[in-house]
C-alpha positions as CSV (number, residue, x, y, z in Angstrom):
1,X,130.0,50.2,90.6
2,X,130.5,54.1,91.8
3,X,127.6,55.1,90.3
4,X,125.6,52.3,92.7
5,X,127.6,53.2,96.0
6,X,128.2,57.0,96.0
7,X,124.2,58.0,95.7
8,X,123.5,54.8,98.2
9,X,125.7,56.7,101.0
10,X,123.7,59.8,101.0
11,X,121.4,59.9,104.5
12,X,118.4,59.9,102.5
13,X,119.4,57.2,99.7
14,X,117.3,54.6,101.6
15,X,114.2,56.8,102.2
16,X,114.1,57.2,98.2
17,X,114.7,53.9,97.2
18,X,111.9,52.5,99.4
19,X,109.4,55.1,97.8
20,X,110.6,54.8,94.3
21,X,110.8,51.2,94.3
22,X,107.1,50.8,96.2
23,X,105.6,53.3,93.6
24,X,103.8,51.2,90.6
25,X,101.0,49.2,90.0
26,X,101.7,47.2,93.4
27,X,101.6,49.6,96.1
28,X,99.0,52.3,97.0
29,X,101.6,55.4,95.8
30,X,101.6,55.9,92.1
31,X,104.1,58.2,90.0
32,X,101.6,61.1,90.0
33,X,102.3,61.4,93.9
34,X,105.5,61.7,93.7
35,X,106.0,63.6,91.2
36,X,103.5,66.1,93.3
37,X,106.1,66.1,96.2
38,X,108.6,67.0,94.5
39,X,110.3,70.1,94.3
40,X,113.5,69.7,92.4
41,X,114.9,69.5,88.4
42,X,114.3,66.1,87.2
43,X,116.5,64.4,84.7
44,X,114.4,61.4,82.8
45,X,117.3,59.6,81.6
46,X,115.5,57.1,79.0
47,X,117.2,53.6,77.3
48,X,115.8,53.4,74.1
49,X,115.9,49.8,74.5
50,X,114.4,49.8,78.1
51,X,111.6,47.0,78.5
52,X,109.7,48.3,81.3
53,X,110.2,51.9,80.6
54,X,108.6,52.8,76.8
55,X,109.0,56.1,75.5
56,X,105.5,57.1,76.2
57,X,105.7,56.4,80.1
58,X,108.8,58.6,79.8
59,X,106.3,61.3,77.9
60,X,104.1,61.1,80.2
61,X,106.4,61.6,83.1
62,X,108.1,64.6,81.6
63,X,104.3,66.4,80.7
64,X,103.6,65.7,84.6
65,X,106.3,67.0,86.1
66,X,106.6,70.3,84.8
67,X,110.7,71.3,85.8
68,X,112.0,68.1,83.9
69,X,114.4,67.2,81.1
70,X,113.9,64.3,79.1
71,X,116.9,62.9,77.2
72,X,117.2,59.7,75.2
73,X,120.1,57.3,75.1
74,X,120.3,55.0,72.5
75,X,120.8,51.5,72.1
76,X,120.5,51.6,75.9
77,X,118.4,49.4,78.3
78,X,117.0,49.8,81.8
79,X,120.1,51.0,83.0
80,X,121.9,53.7,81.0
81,X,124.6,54.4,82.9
82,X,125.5,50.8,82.9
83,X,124.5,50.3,79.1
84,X,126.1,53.2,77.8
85,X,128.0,54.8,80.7
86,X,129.6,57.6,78.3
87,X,126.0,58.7,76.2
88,X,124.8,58.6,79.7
89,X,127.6,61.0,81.3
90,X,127.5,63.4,78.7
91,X,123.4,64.0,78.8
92,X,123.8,64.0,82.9
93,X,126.5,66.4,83.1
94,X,125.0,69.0,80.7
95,X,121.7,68.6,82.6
96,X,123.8,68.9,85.6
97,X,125.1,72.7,83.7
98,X,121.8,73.4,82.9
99,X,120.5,73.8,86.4
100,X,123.2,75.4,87.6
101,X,125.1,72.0,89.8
């Protein structure tokens, strides 16, 4: 439950969500212009199991967006954190070391 409410309090949570969630075949902004505005590290945080998400989207992603960190968790879904909360700890936090947060 933290890991939901935490992020969804930050002033700009709702800003992201609407632009991450619109992005995809449905809308008119696709991944390649949002990976163009950012400007941060990006941690690609991959189920192994994850329907939606296959391993070469998560490729493809990581070859785009040139300051970003793939890691896989295994016999995770969708959701990592939720799947395999402690796998998905340890890979954020030594991101998180990696970049200096």
């Amino acid at each position: 439950m933290w890991s939901i409410v935490k992020p969804a309090q930050d002033p700009q949570a709702r800003a992201a969500f609407c632009k991450s969630a619109g992005a995809g075949r449905r809308s008119k902004c696709d991944v390649n212009e949002l990976l163009a505005e950012l400007d941060v590290p990006l941690l690609v945080l991959h189920g192994s199991k994850d329907p939606w998400m296959t391993p070469k989207r998560a490729e493809i992603i990581v070859q785009m967006y040139e300051n970003s960190t793939y890691r896989l968790v295994e016999s995770a879904g969708h959701c990592p954190m939720d799947d395999s909360p402690e796998d998905a700890h340890m890979h954020l936090r030594h991101w998180m070391e990696s970049v200096g947060h």
